[in-house]
C-alpha positions in Angstrom: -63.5 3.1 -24.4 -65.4 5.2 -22.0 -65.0 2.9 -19.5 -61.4 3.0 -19.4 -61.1 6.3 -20.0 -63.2 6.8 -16.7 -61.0 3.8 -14.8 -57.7 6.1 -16.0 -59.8 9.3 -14.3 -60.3 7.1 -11.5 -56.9 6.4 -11.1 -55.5 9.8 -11.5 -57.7 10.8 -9.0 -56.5 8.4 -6.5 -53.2 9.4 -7.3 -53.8 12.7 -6.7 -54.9 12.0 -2.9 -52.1 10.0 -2.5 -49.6 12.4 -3.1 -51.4 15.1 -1.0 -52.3 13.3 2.0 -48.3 11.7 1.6 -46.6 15.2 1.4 -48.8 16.3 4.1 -47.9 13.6 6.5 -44.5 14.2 5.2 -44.8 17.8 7.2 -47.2 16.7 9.8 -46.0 13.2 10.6 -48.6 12.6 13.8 -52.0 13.7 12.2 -53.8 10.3 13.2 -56.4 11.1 11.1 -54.8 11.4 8.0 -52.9 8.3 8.0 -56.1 6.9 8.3 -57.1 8.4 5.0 -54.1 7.4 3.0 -54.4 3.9 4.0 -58.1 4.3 2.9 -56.5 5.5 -0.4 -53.6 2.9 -0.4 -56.5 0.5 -0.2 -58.3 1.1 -2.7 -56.1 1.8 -5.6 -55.5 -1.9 -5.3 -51.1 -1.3 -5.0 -49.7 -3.9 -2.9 -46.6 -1.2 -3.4 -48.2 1.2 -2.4 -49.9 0.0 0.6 -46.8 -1.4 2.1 -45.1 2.3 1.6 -48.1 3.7 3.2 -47.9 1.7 6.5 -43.8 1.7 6.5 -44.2 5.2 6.3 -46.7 5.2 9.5 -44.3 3.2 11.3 -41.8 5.6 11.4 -44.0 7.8 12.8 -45.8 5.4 15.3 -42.8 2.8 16.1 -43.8 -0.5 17.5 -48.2 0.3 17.9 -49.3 -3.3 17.6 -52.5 -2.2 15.8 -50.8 -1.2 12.9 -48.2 -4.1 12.9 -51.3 -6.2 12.6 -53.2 -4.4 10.1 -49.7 -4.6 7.8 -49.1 -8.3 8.3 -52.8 -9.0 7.6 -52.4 -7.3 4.2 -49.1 -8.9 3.5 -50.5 -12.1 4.4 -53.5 -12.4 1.8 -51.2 -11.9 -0.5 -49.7 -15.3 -1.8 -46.6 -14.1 -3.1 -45.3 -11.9 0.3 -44.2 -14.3 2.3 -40.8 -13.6 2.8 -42.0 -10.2 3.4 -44.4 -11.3 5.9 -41.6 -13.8 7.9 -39.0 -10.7 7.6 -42.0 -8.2 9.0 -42.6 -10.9 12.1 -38.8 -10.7 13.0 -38.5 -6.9 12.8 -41.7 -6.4 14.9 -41.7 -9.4 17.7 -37.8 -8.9 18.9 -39.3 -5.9 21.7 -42.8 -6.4 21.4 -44.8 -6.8 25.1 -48.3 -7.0 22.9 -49.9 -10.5 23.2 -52.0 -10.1 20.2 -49.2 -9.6 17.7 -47.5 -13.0 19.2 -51.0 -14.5 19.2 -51.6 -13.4 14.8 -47.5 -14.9 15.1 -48.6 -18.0 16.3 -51.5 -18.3 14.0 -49.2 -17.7 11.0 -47.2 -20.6 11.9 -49.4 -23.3 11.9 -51.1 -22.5 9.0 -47.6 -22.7 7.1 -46.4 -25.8 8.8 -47.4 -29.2 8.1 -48.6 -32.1 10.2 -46.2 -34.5 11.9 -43.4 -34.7 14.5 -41.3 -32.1 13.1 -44.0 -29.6 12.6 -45.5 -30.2 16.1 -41.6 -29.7 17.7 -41.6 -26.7 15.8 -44.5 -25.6 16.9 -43.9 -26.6 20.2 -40.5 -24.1 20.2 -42.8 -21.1 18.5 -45.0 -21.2 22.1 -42.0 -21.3 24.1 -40.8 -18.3 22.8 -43.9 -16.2 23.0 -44.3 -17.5 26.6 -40.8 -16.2 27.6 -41.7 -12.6 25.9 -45.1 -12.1 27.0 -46.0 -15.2 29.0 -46.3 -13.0 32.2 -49.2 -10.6 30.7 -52.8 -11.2 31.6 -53.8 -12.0 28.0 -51.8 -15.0 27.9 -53.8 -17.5 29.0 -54.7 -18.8 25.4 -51.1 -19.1 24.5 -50.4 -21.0 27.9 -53.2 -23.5 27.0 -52.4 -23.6 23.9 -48.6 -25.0 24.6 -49.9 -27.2 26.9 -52.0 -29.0 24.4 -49.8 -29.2 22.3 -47.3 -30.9 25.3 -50.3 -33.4 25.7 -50.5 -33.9 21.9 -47.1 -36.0 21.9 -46.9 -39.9 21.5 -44.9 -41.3 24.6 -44.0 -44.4 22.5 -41.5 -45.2 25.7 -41.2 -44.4 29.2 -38.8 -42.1 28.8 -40.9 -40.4 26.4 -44.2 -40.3 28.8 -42.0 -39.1 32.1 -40.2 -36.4 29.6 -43.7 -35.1 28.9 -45.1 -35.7 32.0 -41.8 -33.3 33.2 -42.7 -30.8 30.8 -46.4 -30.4 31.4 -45.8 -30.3 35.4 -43.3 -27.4 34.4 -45.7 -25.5 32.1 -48.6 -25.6 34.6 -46.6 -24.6 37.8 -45.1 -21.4 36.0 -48.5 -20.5 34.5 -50.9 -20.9 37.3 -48.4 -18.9 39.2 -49.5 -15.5 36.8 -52.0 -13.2 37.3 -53.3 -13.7 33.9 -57.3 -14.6 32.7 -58.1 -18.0 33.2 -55.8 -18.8 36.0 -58.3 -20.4 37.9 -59.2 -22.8 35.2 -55.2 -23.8 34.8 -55.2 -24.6 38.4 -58.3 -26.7 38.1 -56.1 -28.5 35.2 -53.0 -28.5 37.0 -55.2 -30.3 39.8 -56.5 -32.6 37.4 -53.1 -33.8 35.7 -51.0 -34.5 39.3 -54.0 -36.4 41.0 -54.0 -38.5 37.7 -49.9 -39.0 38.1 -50.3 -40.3 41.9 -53.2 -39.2 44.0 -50.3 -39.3 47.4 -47.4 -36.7 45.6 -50.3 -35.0 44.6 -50.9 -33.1 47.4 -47.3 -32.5 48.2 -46.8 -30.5 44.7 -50.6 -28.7 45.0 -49.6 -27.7 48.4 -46.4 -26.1 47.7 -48.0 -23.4 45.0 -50.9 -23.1 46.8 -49.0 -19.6 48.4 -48.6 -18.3 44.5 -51.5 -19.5 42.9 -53.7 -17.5 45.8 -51.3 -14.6 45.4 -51.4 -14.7 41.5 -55.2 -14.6 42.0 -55.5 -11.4 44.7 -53.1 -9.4 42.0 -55.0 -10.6 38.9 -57.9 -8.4 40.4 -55.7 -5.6 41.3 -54.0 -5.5 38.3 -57.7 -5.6 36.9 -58.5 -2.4 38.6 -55.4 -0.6 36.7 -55.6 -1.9 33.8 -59.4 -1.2 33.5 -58.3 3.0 33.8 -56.0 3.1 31.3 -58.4 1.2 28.6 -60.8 4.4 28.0 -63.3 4.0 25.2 -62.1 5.1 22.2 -63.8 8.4 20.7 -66.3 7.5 17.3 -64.2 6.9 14.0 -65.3 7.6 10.8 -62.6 5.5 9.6 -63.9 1.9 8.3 -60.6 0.8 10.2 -61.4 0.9 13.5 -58.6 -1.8 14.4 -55.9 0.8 14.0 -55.5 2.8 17.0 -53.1 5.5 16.9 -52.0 7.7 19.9 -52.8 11.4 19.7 -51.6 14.5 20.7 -53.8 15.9 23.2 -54.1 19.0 25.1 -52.8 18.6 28.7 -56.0 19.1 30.7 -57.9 17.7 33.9 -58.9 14.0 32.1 -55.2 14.2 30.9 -53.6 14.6 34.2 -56.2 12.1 35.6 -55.2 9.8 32.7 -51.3 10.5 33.8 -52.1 9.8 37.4 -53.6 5.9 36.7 -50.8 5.4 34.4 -48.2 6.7 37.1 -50.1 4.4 39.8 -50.2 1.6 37.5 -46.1 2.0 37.1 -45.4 2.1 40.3 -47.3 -0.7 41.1 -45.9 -2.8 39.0 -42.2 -1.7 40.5 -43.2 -2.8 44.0 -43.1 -6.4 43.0 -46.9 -7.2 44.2 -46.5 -11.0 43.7 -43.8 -10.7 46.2 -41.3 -12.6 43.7 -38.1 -13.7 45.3 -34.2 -12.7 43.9 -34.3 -16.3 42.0 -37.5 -14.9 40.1 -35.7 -11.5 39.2 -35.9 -12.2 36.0 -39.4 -12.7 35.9 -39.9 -9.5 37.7 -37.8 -7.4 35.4 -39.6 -8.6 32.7 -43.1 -7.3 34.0 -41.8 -3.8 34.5 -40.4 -3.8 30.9 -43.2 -4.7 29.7 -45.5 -2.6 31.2 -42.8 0.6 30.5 -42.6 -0.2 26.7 -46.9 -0.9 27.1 -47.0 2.7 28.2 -45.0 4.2 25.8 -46.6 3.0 22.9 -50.1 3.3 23.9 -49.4 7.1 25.3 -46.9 8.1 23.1 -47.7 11.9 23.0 -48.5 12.1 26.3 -47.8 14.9 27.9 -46.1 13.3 31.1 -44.7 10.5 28.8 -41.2 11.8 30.1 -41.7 10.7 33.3 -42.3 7.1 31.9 -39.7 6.9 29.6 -37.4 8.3 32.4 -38.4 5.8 35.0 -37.7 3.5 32.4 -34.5 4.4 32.2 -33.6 4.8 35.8 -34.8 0.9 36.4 -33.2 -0.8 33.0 -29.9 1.3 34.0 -30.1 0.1 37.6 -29.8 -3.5 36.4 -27.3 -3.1 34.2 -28.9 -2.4 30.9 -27.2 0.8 30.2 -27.3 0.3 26.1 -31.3 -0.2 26.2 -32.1 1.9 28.7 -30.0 4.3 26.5 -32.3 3.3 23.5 -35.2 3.9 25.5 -33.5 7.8 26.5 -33.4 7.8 22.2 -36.7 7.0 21.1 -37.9 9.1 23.8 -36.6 12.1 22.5 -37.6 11.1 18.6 -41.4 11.4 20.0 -40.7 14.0 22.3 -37.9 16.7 21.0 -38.7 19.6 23.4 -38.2 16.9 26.7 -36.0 18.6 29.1 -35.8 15.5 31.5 -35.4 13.1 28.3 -32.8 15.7 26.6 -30.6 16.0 29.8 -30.9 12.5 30.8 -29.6 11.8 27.3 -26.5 13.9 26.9 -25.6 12.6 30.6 -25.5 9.1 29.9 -23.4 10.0 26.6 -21.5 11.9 28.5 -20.6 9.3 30.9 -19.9 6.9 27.5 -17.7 9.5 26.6 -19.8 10.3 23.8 -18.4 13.9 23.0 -19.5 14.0 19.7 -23.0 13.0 19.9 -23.8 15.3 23.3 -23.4 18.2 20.5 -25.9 16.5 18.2 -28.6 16.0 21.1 -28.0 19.8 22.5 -28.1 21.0 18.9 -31.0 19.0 17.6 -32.7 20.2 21.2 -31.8 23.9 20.6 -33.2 23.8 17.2 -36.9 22.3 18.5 -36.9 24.7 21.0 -36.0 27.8 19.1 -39.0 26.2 16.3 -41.3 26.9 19.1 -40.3 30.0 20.4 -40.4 30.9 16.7 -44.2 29.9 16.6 -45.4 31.2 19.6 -44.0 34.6 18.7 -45.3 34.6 15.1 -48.5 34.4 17.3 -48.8 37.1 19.8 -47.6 39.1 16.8 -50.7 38.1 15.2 -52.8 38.7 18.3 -51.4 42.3 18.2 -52.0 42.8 14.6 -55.8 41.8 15.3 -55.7 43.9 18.3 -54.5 47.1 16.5 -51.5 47.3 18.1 -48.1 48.1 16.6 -46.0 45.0 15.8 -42.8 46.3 17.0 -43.8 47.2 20.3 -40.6 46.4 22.0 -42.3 46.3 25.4 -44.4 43.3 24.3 -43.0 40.6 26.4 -45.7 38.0 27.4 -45.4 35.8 30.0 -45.3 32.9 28.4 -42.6 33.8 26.0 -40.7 34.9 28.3 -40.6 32.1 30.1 -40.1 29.5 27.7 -37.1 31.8 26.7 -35.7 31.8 30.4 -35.8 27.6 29.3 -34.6 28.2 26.4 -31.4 30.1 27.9 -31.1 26.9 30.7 -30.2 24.5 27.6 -27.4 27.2 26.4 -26.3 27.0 30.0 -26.6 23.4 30.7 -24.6 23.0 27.3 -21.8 25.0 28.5 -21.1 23.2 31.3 -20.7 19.9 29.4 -18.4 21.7 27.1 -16.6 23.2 30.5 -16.6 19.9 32.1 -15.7 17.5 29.1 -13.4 19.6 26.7 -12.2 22.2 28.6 -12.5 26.4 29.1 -11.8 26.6 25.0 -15.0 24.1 24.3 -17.1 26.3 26.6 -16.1 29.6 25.1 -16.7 28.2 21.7 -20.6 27.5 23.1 -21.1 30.8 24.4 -20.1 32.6 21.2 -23.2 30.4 19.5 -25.6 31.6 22.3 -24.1 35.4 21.8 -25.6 34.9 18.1 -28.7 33.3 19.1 -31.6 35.9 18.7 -33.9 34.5 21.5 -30.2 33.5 24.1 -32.0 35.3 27.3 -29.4 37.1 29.9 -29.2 34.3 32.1 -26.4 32.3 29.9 -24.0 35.9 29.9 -24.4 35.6 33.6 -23.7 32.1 33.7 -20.6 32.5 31.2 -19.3 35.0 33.4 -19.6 33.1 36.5 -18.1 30.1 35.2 -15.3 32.2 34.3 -14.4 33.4 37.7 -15.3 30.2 39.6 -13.7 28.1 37.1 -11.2 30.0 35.3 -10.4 32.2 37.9 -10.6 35.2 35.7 -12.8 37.8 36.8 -11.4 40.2 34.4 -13.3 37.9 31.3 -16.2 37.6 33.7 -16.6 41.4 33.7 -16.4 41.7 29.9 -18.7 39.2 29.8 -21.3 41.0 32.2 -20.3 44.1 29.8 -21.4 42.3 26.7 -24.9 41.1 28.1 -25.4 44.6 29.7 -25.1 46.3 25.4 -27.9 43.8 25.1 -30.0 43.8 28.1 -29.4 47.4 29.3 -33.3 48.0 29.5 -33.2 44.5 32.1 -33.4 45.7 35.4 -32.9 42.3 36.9 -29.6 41.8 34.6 -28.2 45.1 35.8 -28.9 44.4 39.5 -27.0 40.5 38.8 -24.0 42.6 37.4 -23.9 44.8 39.9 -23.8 42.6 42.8 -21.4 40.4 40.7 -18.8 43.6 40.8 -19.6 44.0 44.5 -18.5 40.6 45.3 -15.4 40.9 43.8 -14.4 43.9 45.1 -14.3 45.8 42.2 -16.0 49.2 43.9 -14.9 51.8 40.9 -16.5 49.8 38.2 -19.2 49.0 40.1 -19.6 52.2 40.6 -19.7 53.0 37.5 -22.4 50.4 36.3 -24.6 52.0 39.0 -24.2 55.5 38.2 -24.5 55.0 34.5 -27.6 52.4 34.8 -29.8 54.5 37.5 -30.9 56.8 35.5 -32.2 54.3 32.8 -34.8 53.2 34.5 -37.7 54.9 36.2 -38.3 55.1 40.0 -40.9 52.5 40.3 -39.0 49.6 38.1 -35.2 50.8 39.9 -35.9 50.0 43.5 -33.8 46.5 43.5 -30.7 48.8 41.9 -31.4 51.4 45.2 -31.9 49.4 47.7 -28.6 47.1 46.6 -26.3 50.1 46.5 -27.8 51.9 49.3 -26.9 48.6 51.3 -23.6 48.4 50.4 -22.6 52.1 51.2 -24.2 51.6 54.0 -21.6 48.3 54.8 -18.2 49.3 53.3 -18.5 53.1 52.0 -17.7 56.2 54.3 -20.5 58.2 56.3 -20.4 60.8 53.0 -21.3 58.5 50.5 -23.9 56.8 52.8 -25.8 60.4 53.4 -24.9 61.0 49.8 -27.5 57.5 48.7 -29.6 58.8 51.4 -30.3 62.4 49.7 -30.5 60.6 46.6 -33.1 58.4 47.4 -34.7 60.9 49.1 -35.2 63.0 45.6 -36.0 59.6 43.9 -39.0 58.9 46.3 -39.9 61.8 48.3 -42.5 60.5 50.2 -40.2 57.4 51.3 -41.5 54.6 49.5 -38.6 52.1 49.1 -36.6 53.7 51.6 -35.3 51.2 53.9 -36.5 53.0 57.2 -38.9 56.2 56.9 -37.2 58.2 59.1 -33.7 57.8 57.6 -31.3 58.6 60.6 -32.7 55.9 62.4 -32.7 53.7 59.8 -29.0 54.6 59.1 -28.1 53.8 62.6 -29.9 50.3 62.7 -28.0 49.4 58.9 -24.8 50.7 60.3 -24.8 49.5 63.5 -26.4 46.1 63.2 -25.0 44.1 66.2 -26.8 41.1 67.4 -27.5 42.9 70.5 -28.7 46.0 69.0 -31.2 43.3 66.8 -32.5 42.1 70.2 -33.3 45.0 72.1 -37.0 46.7 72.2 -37.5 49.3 69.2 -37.0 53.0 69.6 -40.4 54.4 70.0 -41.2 55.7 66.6 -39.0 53.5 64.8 -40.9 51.0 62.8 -39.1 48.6 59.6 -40.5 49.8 56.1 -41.2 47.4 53.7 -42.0 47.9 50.3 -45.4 47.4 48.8 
């Protein structure tokens, strides 16, 4: 009795850290180190159930890494009664993988299900051909290329139509293998040697001869692609997992190993792209097939890396080029699903919807993107809040405006704007107004989209009276923005609207003190001095004078001068020697 009362403790316990580590991963999906911990759990509590939830649920957070596809199948395949689990599992992972070691485990699994004889070995026979043509071109493949051919050598030429269709098929194998920069490509070549000198020691020569050119080429890459690959295979950092097979991709911070790390991967990338074995247009496919591979390699091995974009989008770019628009559009997807707050992925994304016609789904990406983005901005705030409160400062200090948050609000603010021009562009001026009165009720919408609005009202609509009100309504908000105010006012000088701007100027100078309204100066003064009469530009002058009475900010310090340079500024008054005394005054 006290033993199962202690087995039923046991299990509650293991319960227990089930459901926490589960609902935490359910909030943190890309804590490596706790899916490490449930599977530990999932393990031991002996649940076949349970385990397979456990690594489904991992695979939604870490799509397609081969480690745990191999772990799962492993599982699935001790037990006796999974193996239409097992066959379906194979099918769902194999279709886009570029790993050689989930093909090899593949391979494994089907000869120890089939039986001996004829059929089994032409089954066989059809289970190599199809990992060849997915990942025969990686360097690990060697095994599964000597693999097929043996079993090509294993079949009975009863008649000698039999023995020349093998002999066919082996010559075949061997050419397009020794051909690959892959491990053991000097040994297949030895083979390949080997089996036409035993066919006729005189045609011999003629067939060795004619891939002597790629075999030597195949070699001099192998040990370039060597070189790369041996910089993006650092050694993993000590587990105290008992699962060390499982390697998951984490996020790490972006710093000088990281951009090191980036670099190799970049170099790697482009090297595969300059076709290095020097294949010819009747090889394309062969060469399209290396750079896919080595794309959907580097996004699954670096999947929160922090230039993964760059990957993903040169992925894209190349698959599009060759007319794979709906993968290269997955690629665009799955991108963003491990990378929300991707500018490049986000904006590559709603533009290839957009040229789909894909209305509908444009507003999805923007508004899923505007929701990670305000999530962040949301985060980082919370925290310089915090840092204040530690600091003793007062929490609603409306001057704190760090850097940082400001700037990721200015990016922030590009998405509203970059989302108004689709709506502009696609669905008309109603779509785009529709936009803007979101971003008006967005708490962290910077100035820059009422600027934009406006602009794309008088460009595009033709309508500067909207643009104005538009201006108007940013300038309620951002009053205290002396770069906003400056923007409005040079927006009502360029359309010729001099009472309101006026207006703007007279009623915002005097909101901002001397040092922070030299831009708002300095843009009126040069307009009076342009287009207003010789009263209103003494007028500015005595103005400016009271504002900074020792000059600073003044365009010339001795102002008559300076006046009759501004006014008077003729190319051949430009050219001419400076009036002794005179000198340009520029602002510190």
């Amino acid at each position: 009795l006290g033993r199962m009362s202690s087995q039923a403790q046991e299990a509650t316990e293991t319960q227990s850290k089930w459901d926490h580590l589960y609902s935490h991963l359910r909030g943190k999906p890309y804590d490596a180190d706790s899916w490490l911990k449930l599977l530990d759990v999932a393990e031991g509590s002996g649940d076949i159930e349970k385990l397979k939830k456990a690594y489904e649920a991992l695979l939604e957070a870490y799509p397609h890494t081969p480690s745990v596809q191999i772990a799962y199948l492993r599982h699935c395949m001790e037990t006796s009664d999974l193996h239409n689990h097992v066959e379906a599992l194979f099918k769902r992972f194999l279709y886009h993988s570029p790993f050689v070691e989930l093909w090899k485990l593949y391979l494994a699994y089907v000869r120890r299900r089939l039986n001996t004889g004829p059929n089994a070995r032409d089954t066989m026979r059809k289970c190599y051909e199809l990992a060849i043509n997915r990942v025969g071109q990686d360097k690990d493949s060697a095994e599964i290329w000597i693999e097929y051919i043996r079993i090509l050598k294993s079949v009975e030429a009863t008649t000698t139509w039999t023995q020349q269709h093998t002999v066919d098929a082996l010559r075949k194998a061997y050419r397009r293998a020794v051909q690959i920069p892959m491990d053991d490509v000097e040994k297949l070549w030895e083979e390949y040697c080997a089996f036409e000198s035993a066919q006729n020691k005189y045609t011999a020569k003629e067939f060795l001869s004619d891939l002597q050119e790629g075999h030597t080429r195949a070699r001099a890459t192998l040990a370039q692609l060597q070189e790369h690959l041996a910089a993006l295979r650092p050694s993993s950092p000590p587990s105290k997992q008992a699962r060390p097979r499982i390697r998951l991709p984490r996020q790490q911070p972006f710093n000088a190993d990281e951009r090191a790390f980036a670099a190799h991967w970049r170099a790697y990338l482009k090297w595969e792209e300059s076709n290095p074995l020097g294949l010819e247009e009747k090889d394309k496919a062969s060469l399209i097939a290396r750079i896919e591979s080595a794309y959907r390699k580097a996004v699954v091995r670096r999947r929160f890396f922090p230039d993964i974009w760059q990957y993903r989008f040169m992925a894209y770019t190349w698959t599009n080029k060759i007319g794979k628009t709906q993968e290269a559009i997955a690629l665009l997807k799955a991108g963003i699903e491990a990378n929300p707050n991707s500018f490049v992925l986000n904006f590559a994304y709603v533009e290839a919807l957009e040229m789909q016609e894909n209305y509908e789904e444009v507003h999805s990406v923007f508004n899923n993107f505007l929701e990670a983005l305000r999530e962040d901005l949301q985060t980082l705030e919370q925290r310089f809040l915090s840092q204040c409160w530690s600091n003793s400062l007062p929490s609603d200090n409306k001057n704190l405006n760090p850097k940082e948050l400001a700037d990721r609000r200015t990016e922030y603010g590009v998405v509203w704007t970059v989302y108004m021009r689709f709506a502009l562009r696609a669905e008309g001026v109603e779509s785009n107004r529709a936009v803007f009165t979101r971003a008006r009720k967005d708490y962290w919408t910077p100035w820059g989209v009422y600027e934009a609005a406006a602009l794309m009202e008088y460009h595009c609509g033709k309508n500067d009276g909207v643009a104005s009100r538009i201006f108007e309504l940013g300038l309620a908000k951002f009053s205290d923005d002396i770069t906003f105010v400056t923007r409005y006012l040079s927006f009502l000088i360029s359309v010729n609207d001099a009472n309101n701007a006026r207006a703007v100027f007279e009623r915002a100078i005097g909101m901002f003190p001397a040092d922070c309204a030299r831009p708002l100066w300095e843009l009126w003064a040069r307009h009076e001095y342009q287009f207003g009469t010789l009263a209103t530009a003494h007028k500015i002058e005595r103005q400016m004078s009271e504002v900074y009475p020792n000059g600073e900010c003044l365009p010339n310090r001795q102002i008559n001068n300076s006046l009759f340079f501004i006014r008077f500024s003729f190319k051949a008054l430009r050219t001419t020697a400076p009036i002794s005394g005179v000198r340009r005054y520029r602002c510190p």
